[in-house]
NUVEX-760630 format. One record per atom (N, C-alpha, C): residue in three letters; x, y, z. Coordinates in steps of 0.1 Angstrom, whole numbers, plus 5000, padded with zeros to 4 digits. Layout:
N
ALAXYZ;...
//
This chain:
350
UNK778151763780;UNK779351673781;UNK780251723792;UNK780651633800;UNK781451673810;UNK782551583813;UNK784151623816;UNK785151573815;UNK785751643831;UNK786351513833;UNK787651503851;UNK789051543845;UNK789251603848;UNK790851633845;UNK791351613860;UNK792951533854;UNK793451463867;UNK794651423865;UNK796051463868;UNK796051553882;UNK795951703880;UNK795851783885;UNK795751913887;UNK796952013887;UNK797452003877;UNK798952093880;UNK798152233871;UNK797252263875;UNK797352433868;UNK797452563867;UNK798252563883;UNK798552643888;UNK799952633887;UNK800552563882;UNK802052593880;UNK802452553865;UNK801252443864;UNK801752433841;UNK800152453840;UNK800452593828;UNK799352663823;UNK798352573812;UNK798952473809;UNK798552373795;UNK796852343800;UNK796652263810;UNK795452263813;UNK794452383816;UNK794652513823;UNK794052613826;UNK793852623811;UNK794552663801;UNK794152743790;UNK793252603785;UNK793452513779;UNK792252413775;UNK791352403781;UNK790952403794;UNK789952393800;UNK789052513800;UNK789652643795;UNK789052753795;UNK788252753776;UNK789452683771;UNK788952683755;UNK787252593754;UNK787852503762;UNK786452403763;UNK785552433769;UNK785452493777;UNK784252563781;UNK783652633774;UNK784452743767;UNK783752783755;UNK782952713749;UNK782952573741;UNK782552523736;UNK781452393740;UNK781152433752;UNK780252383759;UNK780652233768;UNK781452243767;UNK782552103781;UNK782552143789;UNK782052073800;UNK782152103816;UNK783452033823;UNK784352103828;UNK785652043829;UNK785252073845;UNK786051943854;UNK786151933870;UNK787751873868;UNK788651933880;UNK789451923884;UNK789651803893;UNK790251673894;UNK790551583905;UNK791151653915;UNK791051753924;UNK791751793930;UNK792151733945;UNK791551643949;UNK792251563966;UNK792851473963;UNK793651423966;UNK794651313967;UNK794151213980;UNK793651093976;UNK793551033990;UNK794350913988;UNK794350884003;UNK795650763999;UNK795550613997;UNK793750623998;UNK794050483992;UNK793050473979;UNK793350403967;UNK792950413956;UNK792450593954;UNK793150673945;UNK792750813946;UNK792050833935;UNK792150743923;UNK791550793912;UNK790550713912;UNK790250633919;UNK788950553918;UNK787550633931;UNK788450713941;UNK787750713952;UNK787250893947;UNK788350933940;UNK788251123937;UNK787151103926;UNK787351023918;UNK786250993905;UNK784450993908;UNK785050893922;UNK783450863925;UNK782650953927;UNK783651123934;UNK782751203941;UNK782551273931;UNK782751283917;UNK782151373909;UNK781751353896;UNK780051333898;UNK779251283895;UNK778651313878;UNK778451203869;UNK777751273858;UNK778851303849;UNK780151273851;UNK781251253837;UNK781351123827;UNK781051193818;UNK781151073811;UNK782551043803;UNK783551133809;UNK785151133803;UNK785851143814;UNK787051083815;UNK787751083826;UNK789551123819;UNK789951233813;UNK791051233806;UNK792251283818;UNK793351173820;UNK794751163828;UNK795751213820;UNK796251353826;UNK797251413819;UNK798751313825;UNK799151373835;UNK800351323838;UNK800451193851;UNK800051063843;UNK799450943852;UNK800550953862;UNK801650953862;UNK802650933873;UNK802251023885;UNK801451073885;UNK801551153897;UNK800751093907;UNK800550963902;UNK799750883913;UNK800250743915;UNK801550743911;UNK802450623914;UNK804050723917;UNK803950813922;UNK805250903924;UNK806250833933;UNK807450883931;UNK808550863942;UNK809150713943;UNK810050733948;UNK811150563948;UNK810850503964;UNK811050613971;UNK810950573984;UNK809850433988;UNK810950383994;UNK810050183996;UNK808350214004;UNK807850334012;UNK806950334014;UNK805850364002;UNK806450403996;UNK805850443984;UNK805250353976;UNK806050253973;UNK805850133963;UNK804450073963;UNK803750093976;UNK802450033970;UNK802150133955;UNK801850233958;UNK801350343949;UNK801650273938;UNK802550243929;UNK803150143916;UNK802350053918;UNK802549943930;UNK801249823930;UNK800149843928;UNK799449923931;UNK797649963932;UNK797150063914;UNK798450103913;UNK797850153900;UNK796850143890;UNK797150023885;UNK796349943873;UNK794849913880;UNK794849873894;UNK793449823898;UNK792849933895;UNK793250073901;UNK792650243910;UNK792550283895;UNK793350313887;UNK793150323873;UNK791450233865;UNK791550113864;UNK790550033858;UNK788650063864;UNK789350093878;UNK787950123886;UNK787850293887;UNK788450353882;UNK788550513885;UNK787550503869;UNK787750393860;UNK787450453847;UNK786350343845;UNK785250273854;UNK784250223847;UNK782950313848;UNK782550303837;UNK781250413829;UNK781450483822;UNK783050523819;UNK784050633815;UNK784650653802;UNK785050743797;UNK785550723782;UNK786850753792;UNK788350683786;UNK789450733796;UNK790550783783;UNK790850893787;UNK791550973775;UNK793051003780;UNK793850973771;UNK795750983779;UNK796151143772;UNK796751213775;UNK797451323767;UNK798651293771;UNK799451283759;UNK800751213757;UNK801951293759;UNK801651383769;UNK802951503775;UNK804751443771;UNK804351313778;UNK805751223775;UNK805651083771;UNK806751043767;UNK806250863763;UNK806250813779;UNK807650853784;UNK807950813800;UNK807950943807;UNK807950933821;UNK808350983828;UNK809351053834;UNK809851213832;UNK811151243831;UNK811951203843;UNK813351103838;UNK813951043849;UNK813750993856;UNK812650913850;UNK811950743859;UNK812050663847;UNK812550663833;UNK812650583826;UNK812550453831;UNK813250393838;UNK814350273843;UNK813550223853;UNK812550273863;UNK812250263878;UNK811750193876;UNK811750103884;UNK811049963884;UNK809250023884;UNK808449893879;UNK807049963879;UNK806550083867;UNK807150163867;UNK807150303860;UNK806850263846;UNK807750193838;UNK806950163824;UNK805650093819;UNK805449983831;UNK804249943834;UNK803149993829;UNK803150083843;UNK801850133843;UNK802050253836;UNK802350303831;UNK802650383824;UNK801750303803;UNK802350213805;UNK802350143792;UNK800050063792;UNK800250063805;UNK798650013808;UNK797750093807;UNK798250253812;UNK797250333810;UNK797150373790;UNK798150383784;UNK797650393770;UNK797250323759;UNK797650183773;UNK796650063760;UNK795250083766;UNK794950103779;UNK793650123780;UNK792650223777;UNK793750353772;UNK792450453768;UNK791750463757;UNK790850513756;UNK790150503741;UNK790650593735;UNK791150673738;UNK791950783732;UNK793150853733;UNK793850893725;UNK795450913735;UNK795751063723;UNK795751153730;UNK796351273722;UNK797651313724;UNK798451313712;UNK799351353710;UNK800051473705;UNK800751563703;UNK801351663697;UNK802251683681;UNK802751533675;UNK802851543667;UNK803251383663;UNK803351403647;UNK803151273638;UNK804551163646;UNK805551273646;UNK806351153655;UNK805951123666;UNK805251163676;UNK804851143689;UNK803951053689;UNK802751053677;UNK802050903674;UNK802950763671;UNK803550833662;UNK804550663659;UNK804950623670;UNK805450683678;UNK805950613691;UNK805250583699;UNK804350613704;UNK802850563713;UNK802450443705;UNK802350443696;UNK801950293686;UNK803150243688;UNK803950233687;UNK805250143683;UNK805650173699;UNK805550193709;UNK806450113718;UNK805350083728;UNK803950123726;UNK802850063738;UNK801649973731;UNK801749983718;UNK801049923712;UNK799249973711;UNK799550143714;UNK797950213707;UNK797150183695;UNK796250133689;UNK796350123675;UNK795650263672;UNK796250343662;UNK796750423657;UNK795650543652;UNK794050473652;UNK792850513651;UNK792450583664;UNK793350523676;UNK793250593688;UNK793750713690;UNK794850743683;UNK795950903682;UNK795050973678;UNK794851123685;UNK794451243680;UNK795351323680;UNK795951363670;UNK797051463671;UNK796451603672;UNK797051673682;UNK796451833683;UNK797751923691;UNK797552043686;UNK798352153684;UNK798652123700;UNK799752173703;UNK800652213719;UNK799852353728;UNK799652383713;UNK798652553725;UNK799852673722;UNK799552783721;UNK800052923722;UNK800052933742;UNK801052933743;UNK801452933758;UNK801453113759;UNK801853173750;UNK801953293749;UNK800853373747;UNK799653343746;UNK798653413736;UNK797753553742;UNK798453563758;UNK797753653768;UNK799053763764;UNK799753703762;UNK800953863761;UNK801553953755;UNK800853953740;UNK801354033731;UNK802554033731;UNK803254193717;UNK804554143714;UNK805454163729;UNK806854103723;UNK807854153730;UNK808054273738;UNK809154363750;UNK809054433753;UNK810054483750;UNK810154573753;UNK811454683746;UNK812854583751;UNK813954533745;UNK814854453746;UNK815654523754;UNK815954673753;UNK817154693766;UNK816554753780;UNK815354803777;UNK814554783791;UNK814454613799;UNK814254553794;UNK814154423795;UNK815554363801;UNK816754383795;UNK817654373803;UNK818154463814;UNK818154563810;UNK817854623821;UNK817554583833;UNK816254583836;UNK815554503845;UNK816254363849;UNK816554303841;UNK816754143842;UNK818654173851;UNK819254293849;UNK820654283852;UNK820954243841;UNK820854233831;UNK822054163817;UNK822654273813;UNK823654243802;UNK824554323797;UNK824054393784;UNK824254513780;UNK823054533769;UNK824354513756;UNK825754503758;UNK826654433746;UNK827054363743;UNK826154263747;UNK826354063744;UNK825153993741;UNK825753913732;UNK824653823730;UNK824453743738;UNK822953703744;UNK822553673753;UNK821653523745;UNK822153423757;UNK821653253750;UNK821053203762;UNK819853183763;UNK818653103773;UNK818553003774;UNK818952963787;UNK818052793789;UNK817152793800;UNK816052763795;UNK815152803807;UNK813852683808;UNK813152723819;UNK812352563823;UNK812752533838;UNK812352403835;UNK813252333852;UNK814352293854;UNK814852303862;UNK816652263864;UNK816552093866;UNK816252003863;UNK816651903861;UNK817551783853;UNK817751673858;UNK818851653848;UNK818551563830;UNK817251593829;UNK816451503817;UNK816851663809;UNK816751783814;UNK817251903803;UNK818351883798;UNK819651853803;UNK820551833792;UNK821751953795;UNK821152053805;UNK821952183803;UNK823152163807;UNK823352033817;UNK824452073820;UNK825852013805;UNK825051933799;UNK826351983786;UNK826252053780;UNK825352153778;UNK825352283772;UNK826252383783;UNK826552303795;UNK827052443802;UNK828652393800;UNK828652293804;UNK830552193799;UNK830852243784;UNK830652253775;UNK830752333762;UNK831152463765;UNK830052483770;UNK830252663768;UNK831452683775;UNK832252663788;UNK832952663795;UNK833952593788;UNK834152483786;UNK835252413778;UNK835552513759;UNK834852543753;UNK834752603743;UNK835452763748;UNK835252783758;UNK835552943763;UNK834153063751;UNK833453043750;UNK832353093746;UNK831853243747;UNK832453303741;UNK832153463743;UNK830453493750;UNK829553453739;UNK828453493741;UNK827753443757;UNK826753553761;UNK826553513776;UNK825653383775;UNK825653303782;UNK824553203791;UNK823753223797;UNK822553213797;UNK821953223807;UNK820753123814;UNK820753053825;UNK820252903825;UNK819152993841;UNK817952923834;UNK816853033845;UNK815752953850;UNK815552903860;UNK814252833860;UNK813952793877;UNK813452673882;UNK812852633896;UNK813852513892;UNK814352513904;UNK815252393910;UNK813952303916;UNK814352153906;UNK813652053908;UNK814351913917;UNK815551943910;UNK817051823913;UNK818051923919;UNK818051933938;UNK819151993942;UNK820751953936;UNK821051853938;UNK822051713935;UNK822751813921;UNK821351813914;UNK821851843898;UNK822152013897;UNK821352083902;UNK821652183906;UNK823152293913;UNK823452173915;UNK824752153927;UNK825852163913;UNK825352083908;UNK826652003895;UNK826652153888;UNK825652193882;UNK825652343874;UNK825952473878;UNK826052463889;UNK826852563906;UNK828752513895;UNK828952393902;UNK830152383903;UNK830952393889;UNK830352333881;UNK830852383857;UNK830952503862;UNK830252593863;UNK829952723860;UNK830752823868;UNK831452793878;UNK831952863889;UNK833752943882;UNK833253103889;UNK834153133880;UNK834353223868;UNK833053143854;UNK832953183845;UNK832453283842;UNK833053433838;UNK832253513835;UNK831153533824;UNK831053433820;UNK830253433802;UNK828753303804;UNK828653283822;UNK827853213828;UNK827253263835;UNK825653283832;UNK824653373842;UNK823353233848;UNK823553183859;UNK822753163866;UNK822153193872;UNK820153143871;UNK819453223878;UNK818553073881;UNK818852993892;UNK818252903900;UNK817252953909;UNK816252923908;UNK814853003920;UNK814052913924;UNK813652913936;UNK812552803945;UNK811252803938;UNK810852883931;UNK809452893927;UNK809552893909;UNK808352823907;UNK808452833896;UNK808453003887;UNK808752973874;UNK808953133869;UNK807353173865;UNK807253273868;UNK805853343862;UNK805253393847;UNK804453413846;UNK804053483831;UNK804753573823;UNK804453703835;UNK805653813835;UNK807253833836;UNK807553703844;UNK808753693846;UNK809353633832;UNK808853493826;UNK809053433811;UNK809053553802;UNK807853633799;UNK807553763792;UNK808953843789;UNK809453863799;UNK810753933806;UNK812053913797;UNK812153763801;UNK813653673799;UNK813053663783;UNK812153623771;UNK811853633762;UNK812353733755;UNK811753843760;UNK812153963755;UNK813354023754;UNK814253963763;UNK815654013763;UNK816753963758;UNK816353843752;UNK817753753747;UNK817453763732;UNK818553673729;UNK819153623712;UNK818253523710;UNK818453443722;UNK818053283712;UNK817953223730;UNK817153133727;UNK817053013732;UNK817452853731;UNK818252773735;UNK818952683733;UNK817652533743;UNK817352443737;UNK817152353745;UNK818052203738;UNK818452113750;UNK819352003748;UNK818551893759;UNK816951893754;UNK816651753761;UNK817351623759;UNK817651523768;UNK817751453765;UNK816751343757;UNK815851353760;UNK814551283757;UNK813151373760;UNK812651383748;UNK811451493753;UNK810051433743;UNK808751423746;UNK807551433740;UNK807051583731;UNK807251663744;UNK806551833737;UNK807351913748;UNK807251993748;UNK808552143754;UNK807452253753;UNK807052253767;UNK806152393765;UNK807052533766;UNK808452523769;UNK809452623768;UNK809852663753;UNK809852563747;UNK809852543733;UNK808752633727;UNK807752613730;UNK806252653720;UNK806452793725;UNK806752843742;UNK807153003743;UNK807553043736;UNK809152973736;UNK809953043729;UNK809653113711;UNK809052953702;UNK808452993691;UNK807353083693;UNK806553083698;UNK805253223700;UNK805953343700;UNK806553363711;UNK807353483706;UNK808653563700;UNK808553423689;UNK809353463676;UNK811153473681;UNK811753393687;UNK812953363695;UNK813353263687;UNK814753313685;UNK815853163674;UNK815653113685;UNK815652973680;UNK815952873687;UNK816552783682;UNK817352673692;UNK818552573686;UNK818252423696;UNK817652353691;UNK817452213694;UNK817952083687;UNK818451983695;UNK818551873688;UNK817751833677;UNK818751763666;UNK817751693653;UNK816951583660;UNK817751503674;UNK816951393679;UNK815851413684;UNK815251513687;UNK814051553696;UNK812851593685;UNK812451523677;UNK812151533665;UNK810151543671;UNK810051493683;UNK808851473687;UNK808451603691;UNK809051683691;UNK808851833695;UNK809051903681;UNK807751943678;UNK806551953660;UNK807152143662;UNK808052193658;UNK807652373657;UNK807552403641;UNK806952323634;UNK806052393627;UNK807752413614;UNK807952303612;UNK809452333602;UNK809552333589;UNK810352343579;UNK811552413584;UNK811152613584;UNK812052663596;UNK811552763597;UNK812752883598;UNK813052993596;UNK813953063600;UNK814353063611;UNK813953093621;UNK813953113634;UNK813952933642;UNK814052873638;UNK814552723641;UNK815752673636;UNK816752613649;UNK817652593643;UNK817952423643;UNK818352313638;UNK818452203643;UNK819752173647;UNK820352113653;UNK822052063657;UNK821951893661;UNK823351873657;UNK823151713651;UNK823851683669;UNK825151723672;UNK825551723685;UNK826651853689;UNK826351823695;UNK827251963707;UNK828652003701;UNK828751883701;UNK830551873696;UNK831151863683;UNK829751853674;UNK829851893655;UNK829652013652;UNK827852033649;UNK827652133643;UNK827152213652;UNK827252233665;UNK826452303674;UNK827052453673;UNK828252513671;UNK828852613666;UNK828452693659;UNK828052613648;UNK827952653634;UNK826352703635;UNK825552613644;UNK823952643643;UNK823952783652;UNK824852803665;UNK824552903672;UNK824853003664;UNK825953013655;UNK826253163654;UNK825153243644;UNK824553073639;UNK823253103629;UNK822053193634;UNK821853123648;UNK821153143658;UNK821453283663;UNK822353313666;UNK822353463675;UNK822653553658;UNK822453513646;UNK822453643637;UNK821253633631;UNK820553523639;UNK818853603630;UNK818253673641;UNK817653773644;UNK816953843651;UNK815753813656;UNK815153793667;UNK814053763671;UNK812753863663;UNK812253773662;UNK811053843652;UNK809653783657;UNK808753853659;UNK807553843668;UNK806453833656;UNK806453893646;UNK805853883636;UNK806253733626;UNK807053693628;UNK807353593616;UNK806753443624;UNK806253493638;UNK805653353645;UNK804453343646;UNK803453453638;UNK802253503635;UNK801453363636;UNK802053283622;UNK801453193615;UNK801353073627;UNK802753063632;UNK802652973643;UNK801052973655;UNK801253093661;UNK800053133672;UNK798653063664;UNK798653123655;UNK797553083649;UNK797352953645;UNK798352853640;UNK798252753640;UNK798052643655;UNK798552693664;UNK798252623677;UNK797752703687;UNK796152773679;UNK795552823694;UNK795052753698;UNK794152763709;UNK793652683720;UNK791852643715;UNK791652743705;UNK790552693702;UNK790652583692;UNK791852583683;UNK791552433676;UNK792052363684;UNK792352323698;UNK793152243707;UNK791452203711;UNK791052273718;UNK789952233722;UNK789052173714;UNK789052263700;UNK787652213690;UNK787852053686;UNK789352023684;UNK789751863683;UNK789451793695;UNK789651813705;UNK789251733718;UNK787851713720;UNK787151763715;UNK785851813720;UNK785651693706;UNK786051683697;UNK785451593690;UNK785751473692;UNK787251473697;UNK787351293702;UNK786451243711;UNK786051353721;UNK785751303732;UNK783651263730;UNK783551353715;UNK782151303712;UNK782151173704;UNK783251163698;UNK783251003689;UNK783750913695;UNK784250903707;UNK784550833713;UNK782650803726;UNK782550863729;UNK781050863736;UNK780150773730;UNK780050833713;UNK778950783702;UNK779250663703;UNK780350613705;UNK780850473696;UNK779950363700;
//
């Protein structure tokens, strides 16, 4: 059995390297779409590699990208490059997001977006909410959802590291509580009202907001809240963060804070739970499954109610690497893969 994976981000999001490695185990031949050509790319990259009988599209936008007016064919040609990328093909969606973060609205963008998951024969998702909404807003029927685990993003790194070596290293302070927001600096994260809070609240405990600047613009905005505040640690970097580096910032804080506005799955999220980190997320982001109700999960209704009340909950449970045991094991990569490997055989047989 052999499957195209397409586009190719796996050198900077680990989600596909680790599945692709699980599946092989298991006897799946996984090929990379790796060229981009510019006219029809998923129909012309498909052609050259031969003998798949699965064609599974992680993050379809990356082949209708960008606003720029030259661009706009790429939105036009979609659906054709799509329909012809996938004759002979089983075509499989993995449901990372319902939309595209901060293209909601773009003209085109829901479209095709909405065509590629009525057209696949299969659409995997990450949790029971995340099926309801694939059915209910693109019209999947529902026999099509495979729901499967997010993956142990952590599963190469054993426990935590000594916590004041860790800061240490990092420059933090080793007599404060220390609150993470980490990922990409864009504006679909939310951080910057987590950082207007913290700042407007006067907020003893430290902040700390860590990741690859995606949105200069927005970047800018989290510069200028933050300016001033001693109880605000920014760490904005051109490159994405590393294994070691995540490892690092894990090991050294309280808690972890995320305030998506809109999210599918949070592979910062699944870090964070693997290695056993409070965390405090919106009740609204209910599509992001950590395995509830849990100690070490906190929910918050909004910023300006009970968000108080959940942190202080939050920085007095202790990170615990052992009580996320069950979690690891619940979303390793081999039932990720052993589930895929079966859709992609009943979907073949059919």
């Amino acid at each position: 059995m052999k499957s195209i994976f397409a586009p190719n981000y796996s050198s900077d999001i680990p989600y596909q390297k680790y599945l692709v490695e699980a599946l092989e185990k298991l006897g799946v031949d996984v090929e990379f779409l790796n060229h981009y050509r510019r006219f029809m790319p998923l129909a012309r990259g498909v052609a050259d590699l031969q003998n798949a009988q699965i064609f599974h599209l992680h993050w379809p936008e990356a082949y209708f990208a960008g606003e720029e007016r030259w661009r706009f064919l790429r939105k036009l040609r979609f659906i054709t490059d799509l329909n012809l990328a996938c004759r002979g093909k089983k075509l499989f969606l993995t449901a990372h997001n319902l939309l595209p973060h901060n293209r909601h609205k773009e003209f085109l963008v829901p479209t095709n977006v909405r065509h590629a998951y009525r057209k696949s024969d299969g659409v995997f998702v990450h949790s029971v909410f995340a099926k309801q909404q694939v059915v209910e807003k693109f019209g999947v029927l529902p026999e099509k959802c495979w729901i499967i685990p997010y993956g142990d993003h952590a599963f190469e790194w054993g426990p935590p590291l000594d916590r004041a070596a860790a800061r240490q290293k990092l420059g933090l302070p080793l007599d404060k509580k220390v609150c993470l927001v980490f990922g990409t600096v864009s504006p679909y994260k939310g951080s910057d009202d987590v950082l207007e809070y913290w700042v407007r609240e006067k907020v003893e405990d430290l902040l700390v907001i860590a990741g690859p600047v995606l949105n200069e613009t927005y970047a800018e905005k989290l510069r200028s809240i933050a300016a001033g505040n001693k109880n605000v640690d920014l760490r904005l970097t051109k490159e994405w963060l590393k294994d070691p580096d995540l490892h690092l910032w894990l090991s050294a804080v309280d808690c972890s804070i995320f305030n998506y506005r809109e999210i599918f799955t949070s592979g910062a999220a699944s870090l964070a739970r693997s290695m056993g980190v409070p965390i405090l997320i919106p009740e609204r982001l209910r599509a992001a499954d950590l395995h509830e109700p849990h100690p070490l999960v906190f929910r918050f209704d909004q910023l300006d109610t009970d968000f108080h009340e959940k942190l202080v909950a939050a920085l007095n449970a202790d990170p615990d690497f052992e009580a996320a045991r069950k979690w690891r094991e619940e979303t390793s990569w081999e039932k990720v893969a052993q589930i895929t490997k079966q859709a992609y055989k009943q979907s073949i047989h059919q």
